[in-house]
C-alpha positions as semicolon CSV with decimal commas, in nm:
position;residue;x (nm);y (nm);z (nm)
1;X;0,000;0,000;0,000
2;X;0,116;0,330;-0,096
3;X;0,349;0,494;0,239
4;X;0,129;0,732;0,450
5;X;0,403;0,934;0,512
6;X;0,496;0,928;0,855
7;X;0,769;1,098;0,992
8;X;0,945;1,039;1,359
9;X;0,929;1,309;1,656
10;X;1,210;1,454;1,826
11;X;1,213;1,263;2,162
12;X;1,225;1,615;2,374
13;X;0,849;1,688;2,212
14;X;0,621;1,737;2,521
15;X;0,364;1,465;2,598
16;X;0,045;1,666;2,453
17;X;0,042;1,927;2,146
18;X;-0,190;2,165;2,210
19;X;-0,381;2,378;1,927
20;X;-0,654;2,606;1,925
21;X;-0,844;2,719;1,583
22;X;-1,061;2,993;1,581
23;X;-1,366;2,966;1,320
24;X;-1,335;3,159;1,069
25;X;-1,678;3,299;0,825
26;X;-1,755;3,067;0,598
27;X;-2,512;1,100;0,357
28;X;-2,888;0,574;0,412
29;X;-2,876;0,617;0,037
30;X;-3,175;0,761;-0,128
31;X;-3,265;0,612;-0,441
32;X;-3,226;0,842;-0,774
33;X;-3,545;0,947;-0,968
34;X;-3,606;1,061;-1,334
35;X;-3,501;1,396;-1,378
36;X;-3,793;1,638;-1,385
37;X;-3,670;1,912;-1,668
38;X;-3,925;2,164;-1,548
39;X;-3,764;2,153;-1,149
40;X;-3,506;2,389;-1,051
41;X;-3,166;2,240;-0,886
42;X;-3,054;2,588;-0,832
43;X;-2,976;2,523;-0,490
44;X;-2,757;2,242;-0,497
45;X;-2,494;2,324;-0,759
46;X;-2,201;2,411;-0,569
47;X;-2,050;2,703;-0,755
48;X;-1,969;3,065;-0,593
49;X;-2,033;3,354;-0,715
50;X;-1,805;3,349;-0,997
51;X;-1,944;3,055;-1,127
52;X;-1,629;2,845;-1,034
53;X;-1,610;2,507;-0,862
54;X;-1,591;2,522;-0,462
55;X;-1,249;2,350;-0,394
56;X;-1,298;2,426;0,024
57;X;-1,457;2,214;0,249
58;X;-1,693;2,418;0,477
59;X;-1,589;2,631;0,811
60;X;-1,665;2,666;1,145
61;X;-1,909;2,949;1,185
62;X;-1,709;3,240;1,371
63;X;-1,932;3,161;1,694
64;X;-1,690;2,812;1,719
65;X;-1,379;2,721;1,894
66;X;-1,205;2,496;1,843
67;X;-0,933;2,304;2,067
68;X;-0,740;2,043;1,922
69;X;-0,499;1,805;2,184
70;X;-0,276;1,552;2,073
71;X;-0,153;1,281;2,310
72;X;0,180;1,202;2,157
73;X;0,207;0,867;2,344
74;X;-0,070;0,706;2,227
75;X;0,010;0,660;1,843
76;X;-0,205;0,540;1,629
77;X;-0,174;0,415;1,258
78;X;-0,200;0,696;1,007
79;X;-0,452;0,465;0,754
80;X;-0,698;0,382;1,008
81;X;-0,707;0,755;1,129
82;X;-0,795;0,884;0,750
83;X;-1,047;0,505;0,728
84;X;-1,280;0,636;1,053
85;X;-1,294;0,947;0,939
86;X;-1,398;0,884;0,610
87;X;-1,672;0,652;0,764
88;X;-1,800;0,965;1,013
89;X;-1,780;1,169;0,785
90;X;-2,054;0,947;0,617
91;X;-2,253;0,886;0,891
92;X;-2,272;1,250;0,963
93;X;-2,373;1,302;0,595
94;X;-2,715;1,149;0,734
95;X;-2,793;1,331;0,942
96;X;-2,936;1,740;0,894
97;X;-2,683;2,036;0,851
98;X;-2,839;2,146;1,202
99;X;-2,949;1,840;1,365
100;X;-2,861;1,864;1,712
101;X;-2,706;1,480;1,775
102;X;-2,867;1,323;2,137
103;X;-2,638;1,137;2,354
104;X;-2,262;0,971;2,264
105;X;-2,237;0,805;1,892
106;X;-1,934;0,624;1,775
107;X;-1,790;0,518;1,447
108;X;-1,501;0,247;1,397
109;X;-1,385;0,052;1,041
110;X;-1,363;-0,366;1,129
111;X;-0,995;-0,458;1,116
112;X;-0,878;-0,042;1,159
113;X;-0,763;0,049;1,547
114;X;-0,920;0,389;1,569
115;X;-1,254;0,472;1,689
116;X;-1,382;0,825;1,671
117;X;-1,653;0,952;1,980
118;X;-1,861;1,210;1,987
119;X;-2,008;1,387;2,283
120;X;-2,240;1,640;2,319
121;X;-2,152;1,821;2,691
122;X;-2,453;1,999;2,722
123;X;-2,796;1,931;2,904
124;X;-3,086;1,934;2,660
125;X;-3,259;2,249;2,776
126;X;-2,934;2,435;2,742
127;X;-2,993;2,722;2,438
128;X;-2,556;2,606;2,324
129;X;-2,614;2,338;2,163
130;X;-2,369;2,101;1,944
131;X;-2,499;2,071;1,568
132;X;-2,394;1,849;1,337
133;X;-2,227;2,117;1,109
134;X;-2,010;2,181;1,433
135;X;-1,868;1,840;1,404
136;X;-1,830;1,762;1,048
137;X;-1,603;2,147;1,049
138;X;-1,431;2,023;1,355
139;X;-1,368;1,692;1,240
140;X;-1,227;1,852;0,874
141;X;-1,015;2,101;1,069
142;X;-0,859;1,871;1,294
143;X;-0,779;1,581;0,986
144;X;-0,610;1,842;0,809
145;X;-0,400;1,976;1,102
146;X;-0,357;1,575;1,164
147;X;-0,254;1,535;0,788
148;X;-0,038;1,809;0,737
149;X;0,207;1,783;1,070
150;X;0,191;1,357;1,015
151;X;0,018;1,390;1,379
152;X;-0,122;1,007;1,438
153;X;-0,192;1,016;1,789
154;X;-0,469;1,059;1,983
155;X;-0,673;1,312;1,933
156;X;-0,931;1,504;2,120
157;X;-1,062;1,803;1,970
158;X;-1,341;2,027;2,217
159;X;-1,573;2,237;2,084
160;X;-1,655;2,542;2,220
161;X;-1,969;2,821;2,199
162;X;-1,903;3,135;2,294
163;X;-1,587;2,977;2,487
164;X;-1,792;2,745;2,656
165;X;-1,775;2,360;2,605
166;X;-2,041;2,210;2,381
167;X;-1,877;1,894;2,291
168;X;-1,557;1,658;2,200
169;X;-1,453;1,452;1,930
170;X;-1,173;1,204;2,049
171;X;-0,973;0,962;1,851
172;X;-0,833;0,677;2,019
173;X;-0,746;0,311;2,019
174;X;-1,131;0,089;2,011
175;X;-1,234;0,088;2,381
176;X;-1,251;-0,321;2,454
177;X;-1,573;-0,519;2,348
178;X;-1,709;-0,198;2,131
179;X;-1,903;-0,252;1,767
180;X;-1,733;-0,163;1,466
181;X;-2,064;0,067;1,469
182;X;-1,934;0,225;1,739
183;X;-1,996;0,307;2,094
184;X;-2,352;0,346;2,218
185;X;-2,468;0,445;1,902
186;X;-2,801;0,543;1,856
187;X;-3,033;0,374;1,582
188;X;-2,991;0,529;1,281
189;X;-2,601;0,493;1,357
190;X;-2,623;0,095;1,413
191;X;-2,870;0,064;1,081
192;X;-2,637;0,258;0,856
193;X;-2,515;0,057;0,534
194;X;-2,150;-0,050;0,676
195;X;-1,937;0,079;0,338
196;X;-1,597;0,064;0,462
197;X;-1,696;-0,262;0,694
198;X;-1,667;-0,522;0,415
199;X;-1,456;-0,483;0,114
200;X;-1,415;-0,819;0,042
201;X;-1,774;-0,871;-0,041
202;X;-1,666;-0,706;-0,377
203;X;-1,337;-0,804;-0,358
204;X;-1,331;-1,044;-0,692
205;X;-1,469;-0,740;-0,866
206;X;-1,221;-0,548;-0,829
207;X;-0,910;-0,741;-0,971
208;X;-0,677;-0,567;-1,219
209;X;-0,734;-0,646;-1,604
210;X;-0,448;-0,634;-1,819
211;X;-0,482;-0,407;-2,125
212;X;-0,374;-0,656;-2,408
213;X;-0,117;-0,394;-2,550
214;X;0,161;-0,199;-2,334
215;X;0,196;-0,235;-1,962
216;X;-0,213;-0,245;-1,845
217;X;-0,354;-0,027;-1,587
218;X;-0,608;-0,164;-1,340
219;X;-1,011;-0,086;-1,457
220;X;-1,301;-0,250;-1,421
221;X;-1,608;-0,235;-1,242
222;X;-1,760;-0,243;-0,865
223;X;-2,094;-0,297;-0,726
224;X;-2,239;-0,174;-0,410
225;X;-2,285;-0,512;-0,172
226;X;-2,609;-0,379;-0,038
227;X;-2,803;-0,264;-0,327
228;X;-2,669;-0,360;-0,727
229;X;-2,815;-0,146;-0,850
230;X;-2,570;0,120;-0,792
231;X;-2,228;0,028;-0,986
232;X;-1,889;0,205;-1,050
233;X;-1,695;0,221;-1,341
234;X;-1,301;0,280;-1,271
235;X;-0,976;0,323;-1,457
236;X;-0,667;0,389;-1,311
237;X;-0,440;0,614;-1,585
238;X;-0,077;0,610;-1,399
239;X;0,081;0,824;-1,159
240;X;0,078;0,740;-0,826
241;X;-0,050;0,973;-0,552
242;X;0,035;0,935;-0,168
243;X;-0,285;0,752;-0,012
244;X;-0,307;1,059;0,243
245;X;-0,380;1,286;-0,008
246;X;-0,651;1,107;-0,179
247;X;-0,818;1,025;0,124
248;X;-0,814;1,412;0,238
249;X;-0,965;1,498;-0,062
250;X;-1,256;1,263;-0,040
251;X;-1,315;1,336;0,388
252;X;-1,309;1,704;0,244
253;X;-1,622;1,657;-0,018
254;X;-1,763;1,400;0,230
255;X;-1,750;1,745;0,454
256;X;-1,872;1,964;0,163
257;X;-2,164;1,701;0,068
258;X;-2,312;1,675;0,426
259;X;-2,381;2,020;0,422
260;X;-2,710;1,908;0,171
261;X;-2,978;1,616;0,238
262;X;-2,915;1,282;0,091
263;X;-3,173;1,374;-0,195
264;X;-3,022;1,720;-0,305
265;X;-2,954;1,687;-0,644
266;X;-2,550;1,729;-0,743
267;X;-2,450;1,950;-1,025
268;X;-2,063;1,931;-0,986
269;X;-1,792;1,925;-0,655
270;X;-1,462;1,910;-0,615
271;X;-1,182;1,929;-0,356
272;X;-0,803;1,960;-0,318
273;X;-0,600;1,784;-0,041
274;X;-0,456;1,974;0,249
275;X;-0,127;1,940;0,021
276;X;-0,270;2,064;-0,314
277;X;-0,106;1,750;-0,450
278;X;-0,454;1,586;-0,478
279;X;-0,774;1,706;-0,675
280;X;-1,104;1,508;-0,675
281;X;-1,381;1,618;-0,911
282;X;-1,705;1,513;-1,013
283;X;-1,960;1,618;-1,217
284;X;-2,324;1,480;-1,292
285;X;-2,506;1,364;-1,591
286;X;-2,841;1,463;-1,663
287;X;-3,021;1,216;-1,812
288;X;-3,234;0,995;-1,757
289;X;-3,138;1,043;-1,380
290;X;-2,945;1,287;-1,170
291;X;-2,736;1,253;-0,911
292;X;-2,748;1,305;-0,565
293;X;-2,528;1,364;-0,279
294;X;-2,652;1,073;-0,098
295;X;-2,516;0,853;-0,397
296;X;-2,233;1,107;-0,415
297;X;-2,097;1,060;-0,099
298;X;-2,155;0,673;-0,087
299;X;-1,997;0,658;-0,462
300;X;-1,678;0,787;-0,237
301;X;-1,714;0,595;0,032
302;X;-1,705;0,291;-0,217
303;X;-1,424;0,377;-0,384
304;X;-1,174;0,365;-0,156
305;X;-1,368;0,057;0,004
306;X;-1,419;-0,146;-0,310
307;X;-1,085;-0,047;-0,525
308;X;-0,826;0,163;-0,391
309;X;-0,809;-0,059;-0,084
310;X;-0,892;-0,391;-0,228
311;X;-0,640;-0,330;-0,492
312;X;-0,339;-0,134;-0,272
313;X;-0,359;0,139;-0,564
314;X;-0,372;0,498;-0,481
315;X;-0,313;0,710;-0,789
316;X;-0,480;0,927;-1,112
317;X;-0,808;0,755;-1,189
318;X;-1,101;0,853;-1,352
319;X;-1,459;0,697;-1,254
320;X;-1,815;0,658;-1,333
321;X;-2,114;0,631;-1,062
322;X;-2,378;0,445;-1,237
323;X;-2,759;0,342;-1,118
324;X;-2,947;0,048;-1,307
325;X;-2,658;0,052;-1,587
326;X;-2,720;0,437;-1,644
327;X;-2,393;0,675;-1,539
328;X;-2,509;0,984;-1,353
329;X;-2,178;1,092;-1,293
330;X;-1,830;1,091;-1,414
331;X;-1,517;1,203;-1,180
332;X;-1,170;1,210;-1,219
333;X;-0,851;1,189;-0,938
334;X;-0,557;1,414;-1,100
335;X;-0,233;1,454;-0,950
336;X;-0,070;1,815;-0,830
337;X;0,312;1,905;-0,816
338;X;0,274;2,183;-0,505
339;X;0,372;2,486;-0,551
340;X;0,750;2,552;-0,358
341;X;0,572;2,720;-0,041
342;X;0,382;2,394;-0,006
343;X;0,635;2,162;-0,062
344;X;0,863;2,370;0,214
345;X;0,576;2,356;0,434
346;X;0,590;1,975;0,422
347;X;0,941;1,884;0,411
């Protein structure tokens, strides 16, 4: 598998790193219908104002703080950090931009050593509240602080409300005799399709096929193990890309996409990695059905479940989300030399 890039800490490093971010201003799958040419989808194209592409995961609204500790002896592996958080990130796309989540949830990949909990530290009638949006900005903020400083520890990041404690997000090692669902998880937590729980379901899909002239590249296609009717099309085209930054790129439109209910209908999204080495875009087709960011955000989920892991290949690829043998959407990983300030950043 492609190196996560790790990197060794000088020994007199202190015990806990301690950050604090300031917020700055800023997916069950639900299945596609015919597109209705006479409704509007105005709403969900994710463009600004100039008409360009958003390539920024959300923000914390400015009324956030956020704290972000890391316990520097208690490491954890780098892979199963970016796997959870891919899988909350999913879970969290479930639920509504401003849901306000009730009681501890949980969410932990079978055979990855990280578990990521959520608590909400207020009482119920309190008017600070933790929101969804809170977490999924929290949890983007503190990957790419983890990403970008090779920081696999654990991790507890507090969120705060007017300086006052609303809730935590901790990563850590499973606690003993805890569900790969997680840790008291509520209902719709325990019933959610588990995408990143069995790749070998559609393992035997996924194997390389040799090209019959020149050195082939792996392609072929995937089907979701819960419902066939939802497919993907892949083809890798070459140069490699460190697994880190294709994983940041998909936890950041994982982030962008749970900003919109499963049924919003997708016009285009992309996202850079933390590193600018990585760009991840998608667009939708239009006919006979559209696509959604519930099937957006799966579609992700499933590729790095289904092929990139399966097949120890992180690298340029393009891809097609399909439904009943129709493609709804085409999207494309590219590699990015970064510019020198980047690369300094990193070395």
């Amino acid at each position: 598998m492609a190196p996560m890039g790790l990197k060794t800490l000088l020994s007199f490093v202190p015990c806990f790193l301690h950050f604090i971010v300031v917020g700055s201003t800023p997916l069950q799958i639900t299945p596609l219908q015919p597109i209705d040419v006479n409704k509007t989808a105005s709403n969900s194209i994710l463009l600004n104002k100039r008409n360009s592409i958003s390539v920024t995961a959300p923000s914390p609204p400015p009324s956030i703080q956020l704290t972000i500790d890391h316990n520097v002896n208690k490491k954890l592996l780098a892979l199963d950090m970016y796997l959870t958080a891919s899988k909350a990130m999913l879970g969290l796309g479930r639920m509504g931009w401003d849901d306000k989540p009730v009681g501890p949830q949980g969410y932990r990949v079978t055979g990855h050593d990280v578990e990521i909990d959520m608590k909400n530290s207020q009482a119920p009638e309190d008017p600070l509240q933790l929101k969804t949006s809170y977490i999924v900005t929290g949890l983007w903020e503190t990957m790419v602080q983890v990403s970008q400083s090779n920081l696999y520890y654990e991790t507890v990041l507090t969120l705060k409300q007017h300086y006052r404690e609303i809730g935590t997000l901790t990563m850590k090692e499973p606690t003993v005799g805890t569900s790969a669902n997680g840790t008291n998880a509520d209902a719709s937590l325990l019933s959610m399709p588990a995408i990143l729980e069995h790749p070998d379901l559609a393992l035997t899909q996924a194997v390389p096929v040799n090209l019959t002239a020149g050195p082939g590249y792996p392609y072929g296609r995937v089907f979701d193990p819960t419902d066939r009717r939802y497919s993907i099309m892949y083809t890798y085209t070459g140069t490699q890309i460190r697994s880190k930054d294709i994983l940041m790129a998909i936890i950041g439109l994982l982030a962008d996409a749970a900003q919109y209910s499963p049924a919003t209908l997708v016009e285009r999204m992309a996202q850079f990695s933390p590193s600018k080495r990585c760009l991840i875009r998608l667009t939708c087709f239009h006919r006979p059905y559209q696509l959604n960011y519930g099937f957006a955000a799966r579609g992700l989920g499933l590729l790095i479940a289904l092929i990139m892991l399966p097949l120890e290949k992180f690298g340029e690829m393009t891809f097609q989300l399909e439904y009943q043998g129709y493609r709804v959407g085409e999207g494309v990983v590219n590699a990015f030399a970064p510019t020198p300030v980047v690369a300094a950043e990193e070395e």
